[in-house]
N, C-alpha and C positions, 0 to 999 in steps of 0.2 A: 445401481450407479456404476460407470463406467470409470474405477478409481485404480491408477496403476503409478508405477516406477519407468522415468524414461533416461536415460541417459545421455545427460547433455554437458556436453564439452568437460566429461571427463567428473561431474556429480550427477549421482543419482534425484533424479527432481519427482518430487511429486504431484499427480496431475489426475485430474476429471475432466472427462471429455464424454457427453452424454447429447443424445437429445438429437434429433436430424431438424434440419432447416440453415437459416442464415448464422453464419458463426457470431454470438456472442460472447466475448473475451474480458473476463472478468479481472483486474488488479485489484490484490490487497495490497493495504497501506502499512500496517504497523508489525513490528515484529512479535513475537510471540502468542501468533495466529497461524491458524492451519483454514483452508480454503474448505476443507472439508468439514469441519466442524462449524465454522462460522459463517464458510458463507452459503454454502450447498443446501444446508435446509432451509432455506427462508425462496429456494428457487425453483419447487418442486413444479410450478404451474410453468415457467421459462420453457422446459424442457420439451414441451407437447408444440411447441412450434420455434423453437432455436436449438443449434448444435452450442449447449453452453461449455465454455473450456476457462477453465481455472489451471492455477497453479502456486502450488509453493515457490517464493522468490528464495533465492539462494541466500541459508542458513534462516531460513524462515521455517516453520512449524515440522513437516516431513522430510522437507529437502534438505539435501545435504549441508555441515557447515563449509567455508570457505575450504580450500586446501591450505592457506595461510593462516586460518585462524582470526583473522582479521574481518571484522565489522565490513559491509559493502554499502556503502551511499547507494541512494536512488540513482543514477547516471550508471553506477556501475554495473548494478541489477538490470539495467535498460537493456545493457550486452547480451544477459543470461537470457532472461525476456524472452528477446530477439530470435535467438538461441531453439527457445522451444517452440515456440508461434511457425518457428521455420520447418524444425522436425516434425509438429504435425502437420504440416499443410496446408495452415490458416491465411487466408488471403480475406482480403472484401469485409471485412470483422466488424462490427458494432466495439469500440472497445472503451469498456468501462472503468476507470479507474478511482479508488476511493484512498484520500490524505495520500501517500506516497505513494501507491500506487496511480495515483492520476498522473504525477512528473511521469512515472514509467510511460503511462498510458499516450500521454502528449509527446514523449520524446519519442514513440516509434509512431505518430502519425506524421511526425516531422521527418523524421529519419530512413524511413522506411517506406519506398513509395507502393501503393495496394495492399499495402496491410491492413490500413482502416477506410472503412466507407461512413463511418462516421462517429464523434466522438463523447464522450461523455465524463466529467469531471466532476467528483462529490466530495462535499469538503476537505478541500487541500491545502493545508497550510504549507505544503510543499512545493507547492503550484503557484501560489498566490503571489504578487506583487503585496510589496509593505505598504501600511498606511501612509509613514512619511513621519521623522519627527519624534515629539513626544506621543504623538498616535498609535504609536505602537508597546509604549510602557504597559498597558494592561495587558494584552493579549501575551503578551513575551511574559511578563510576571505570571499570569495562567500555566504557560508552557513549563518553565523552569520547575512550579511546585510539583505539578503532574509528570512531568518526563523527568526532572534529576535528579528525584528525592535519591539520595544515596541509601535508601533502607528499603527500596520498594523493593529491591529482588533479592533481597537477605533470605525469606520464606514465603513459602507457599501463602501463609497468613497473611502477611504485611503486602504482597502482591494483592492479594483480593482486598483486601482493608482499604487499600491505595485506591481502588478503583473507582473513577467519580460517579458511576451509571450507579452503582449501588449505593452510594453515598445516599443516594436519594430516593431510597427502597429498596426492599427485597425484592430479586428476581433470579428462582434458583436455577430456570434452566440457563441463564446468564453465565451466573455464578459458578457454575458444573463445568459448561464451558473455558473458565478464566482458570481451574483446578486443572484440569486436565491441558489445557496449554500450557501452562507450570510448569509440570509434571513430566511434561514431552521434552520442554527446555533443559531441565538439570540430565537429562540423560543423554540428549545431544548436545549435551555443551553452550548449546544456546547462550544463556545467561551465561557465561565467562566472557563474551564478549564486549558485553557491554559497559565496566568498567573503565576497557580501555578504549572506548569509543573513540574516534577524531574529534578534536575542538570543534571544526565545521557543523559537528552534528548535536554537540550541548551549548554551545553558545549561539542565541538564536539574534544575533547582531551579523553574526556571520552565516546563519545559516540560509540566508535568501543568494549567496552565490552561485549555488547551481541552478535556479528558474532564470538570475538576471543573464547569465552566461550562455544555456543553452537552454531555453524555452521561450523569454520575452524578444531575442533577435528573430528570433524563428517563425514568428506565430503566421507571418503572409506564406510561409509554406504547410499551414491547416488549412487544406480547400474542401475539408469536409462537415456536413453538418455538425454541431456543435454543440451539447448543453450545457449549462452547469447546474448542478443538484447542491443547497447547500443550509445545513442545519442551521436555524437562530438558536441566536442565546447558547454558543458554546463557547467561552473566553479563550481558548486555545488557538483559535482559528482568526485571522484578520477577513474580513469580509468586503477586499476591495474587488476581489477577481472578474464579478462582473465586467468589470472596464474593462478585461483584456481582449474581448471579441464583442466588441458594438456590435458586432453585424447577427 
């Protein structure tokens, strides 16, 4: 695998770029993931006919943290993104984006013209338009127990313990994977940040600001093919997004 250090705008990022054909650009969504561990091997067959390119989003898994120390919203990571897609080359992309990484994924086919030929978005509660209402009391109650438990990044233990894939069985190469993202976090500082996270980012009343702001004005400047990819039955997630592209 084609796995290196590039330097962009002054952090070291880390990045996979593998495979000849049409570029495939892959967004991760959550933090305390690494592209390489998580999402590289489940894409070993991609590679025999797309140039697939990943990356660590800035203060995610490899890549560098902030220079400020400070947590970066999806909009901000959009810049960093941009950033690397630029320094390699990537033009005409398939660009796939998964939960926050699909805001990324969406804000550079808006923002950025010839960088996607077309787009693809998997469960993104980051992406999503709300239900509307009391419609959204469950899904947010989901969010809150899973993302603000104040004890889930205390240990290594209570991190895996928290995890709801496991909740509902064992699965150790999962598992292995969630130790060793840990593990990478308390050495880079990772986990220090997220304490002091922005309101915007724990309070999920406010955290539909950045889609309604810059992704739902935007959407007639997506003139490219479209999917969305999107898991049932995860309480996290609002499942209205289909609506946003009838076509």
């Amino acid at each position: 695998m084609a796995n290196f250090y590039l330097n962009v705008d002054g952090r070291r990022t880390y990045v996979t770029d593998v495979g000849v054909g049409p570029p495939l650009c892959c967004c991760m969504g959550p933090p305390l993931v690494s592209t390489h561990s998580d999402l590289v091997p489940n894409h070993q067959g991609t590679v025999s006919k797309f140039r697939l390119v990943a990356f660590d989003q800035i203060g995610f898994g490899r890549t560098d943290m902030p220079l400020d120390g400070v947590y970066k919203n999806r909009l901000e990571r959009t810049y960093h993104a941009e950033s690397v897609l630029r320094e390699l080359g990537v033009t005409a992309a398939c660009l796939v984006g998964h939960s926050e990484g699909a805001f990324v994924a969406a804000r550079l086919a808006i923002t950025t013209p010839g960088i996607a030929r077309s787009l693809v978005i998997v469960t993104s509660g980051g992406t999503a338009p709300y239900l509307g209402g009391s419609n959204d009391d469950e899904w947010i109650a989901a969010c809150e127990q899973v993302y603000n438990d104040p004890n889930r990044l205390d240990s290594e233990a209570s991190f895996v313990s928290s995890d709801p894939h496991l909740s509902r069985g064992p699965d150790h190469r999962y598992e292995k994977l969630l130790r060793e993202n840990f593990q990478r976090s308390v050495k880079s500082r990772e986990v220090e940040m997220f304490p002091a996270m922005p309101e915007a980012e724990v309070d999920y009343r406010k955290y539909r600001e950045l889609q309604e702001t810059y992704i739902f004005p935007h959407l007639s400047q997506i003139n490219v093919p479209s999917l969305l990819v999107w898991a049932g039955k995860i309480p996290p997630f609002p499942s209205r997004e289909v609506w946003l592209y009838p076509s």
